[in-house]
C-alpha distance (Angstrom), angle and dihedral (degrees) to the residues before:
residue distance angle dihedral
X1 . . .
X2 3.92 . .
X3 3.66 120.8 .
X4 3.74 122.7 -121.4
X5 3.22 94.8 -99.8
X6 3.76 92.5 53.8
X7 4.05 83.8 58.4
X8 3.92 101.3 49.5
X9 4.30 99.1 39.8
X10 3.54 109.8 42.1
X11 4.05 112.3 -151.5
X12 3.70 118.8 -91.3
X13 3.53 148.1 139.5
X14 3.90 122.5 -133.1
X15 3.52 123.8 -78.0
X16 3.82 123.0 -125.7
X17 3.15 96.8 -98.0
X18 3.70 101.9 50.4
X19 3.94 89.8 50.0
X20 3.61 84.0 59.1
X21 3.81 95.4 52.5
X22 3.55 91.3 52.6
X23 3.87 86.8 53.2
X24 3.59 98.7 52.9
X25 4.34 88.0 44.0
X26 3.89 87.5 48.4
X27 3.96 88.4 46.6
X28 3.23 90.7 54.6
X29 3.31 101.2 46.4
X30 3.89 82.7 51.7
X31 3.57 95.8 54.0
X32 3.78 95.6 40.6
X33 4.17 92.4 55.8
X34 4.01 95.2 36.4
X35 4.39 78.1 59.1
X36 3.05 96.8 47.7
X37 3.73 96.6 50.7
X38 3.67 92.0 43.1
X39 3.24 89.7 58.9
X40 3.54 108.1 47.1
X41 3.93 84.5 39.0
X42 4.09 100.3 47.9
X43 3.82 91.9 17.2
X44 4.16 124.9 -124.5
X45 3.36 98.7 -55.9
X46 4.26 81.9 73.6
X47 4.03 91.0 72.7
X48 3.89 114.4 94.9
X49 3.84 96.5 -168.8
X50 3.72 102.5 88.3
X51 4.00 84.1 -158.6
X52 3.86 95.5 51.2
X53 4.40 81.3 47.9
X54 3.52 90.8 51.7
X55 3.67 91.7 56.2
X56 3.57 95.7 45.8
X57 3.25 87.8 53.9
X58 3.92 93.9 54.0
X59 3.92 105.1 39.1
X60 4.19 109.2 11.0
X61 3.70 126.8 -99.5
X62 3.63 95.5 -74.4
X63 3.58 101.1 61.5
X64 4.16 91.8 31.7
X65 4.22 92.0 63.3
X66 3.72 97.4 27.0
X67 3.63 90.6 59.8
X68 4.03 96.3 39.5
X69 3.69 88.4 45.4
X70 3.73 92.7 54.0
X71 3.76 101.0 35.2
X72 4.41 80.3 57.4
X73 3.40 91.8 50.0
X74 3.49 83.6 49.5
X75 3.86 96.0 58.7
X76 3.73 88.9 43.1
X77 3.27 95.7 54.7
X78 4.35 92.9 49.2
X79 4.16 82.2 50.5
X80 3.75 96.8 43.0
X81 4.11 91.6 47.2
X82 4.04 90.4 44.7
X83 3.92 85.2 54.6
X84 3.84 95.9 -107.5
X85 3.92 94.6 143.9
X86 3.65 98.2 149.8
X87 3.59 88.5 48.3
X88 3.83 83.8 59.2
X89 3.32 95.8 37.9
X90 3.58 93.2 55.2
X91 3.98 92.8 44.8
X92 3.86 88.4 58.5
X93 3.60 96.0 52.5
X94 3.88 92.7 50.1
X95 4.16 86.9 47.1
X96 3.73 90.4 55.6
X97 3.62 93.9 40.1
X98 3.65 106.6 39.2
X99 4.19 98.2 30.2
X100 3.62 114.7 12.6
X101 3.57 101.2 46.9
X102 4.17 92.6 45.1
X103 3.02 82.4 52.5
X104 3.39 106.0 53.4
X105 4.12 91.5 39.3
X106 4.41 83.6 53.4
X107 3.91 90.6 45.8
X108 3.45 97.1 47.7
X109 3.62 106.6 36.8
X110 4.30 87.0 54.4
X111 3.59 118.3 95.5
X112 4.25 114.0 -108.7
């Protein structure tokens, strides 16, 4: 006999287009830590967004990528529920090409 569980959540895997959401919210993520260690390891001066410098200027690191991370997850999540997948798609590609993985080449190439 199935269990309740087995009643209320049918079995399934993720669809496409939720493994890509959880791509662009990990890259994110990714991009918003790598920053924030960057910064507090190489100091302001580290952050090529002149925007994103501005606010670290005005409230700290914390606050600066915390809110730019969320208010992108934000805007992903608008295109991902209007079915703009490739849009997101094509957003997390450019993250990991053009943030996450400079940062990761700047972070690891500095001396601890």
């Amino acid at each position: 006999m199935a269990t309740w569980a087995e009643l209320v959540v049918p079995p399934r895997g993720l669809s496409r287009a939720e493994l890509l959401w959880l791509a662009f919210v990990t890259v994110q993520a990714l991009d918003g830590v790598f920053s924030y260690v960057g910064v507090a390891t190489l100091g302001p001066g580290i952050e090529a967004n002149p925007l994103l410098a501005w606010y670290l200027e005005l409230f700290g690191p914390g606050a600066a990528f915390l809110s730019a991370k969320l208010f992108a997850v934000a805007c992903g999540a608008l295109l991902y529920m209007t079915h703009h997948h490739r849009v997101v798609a094509g957003l997390t590609l450019m993250y990991v090409v053009f943030a996450v993985g400079p940062w990761i080449h700047v972070l690891s190439s500095h001396p601890a």
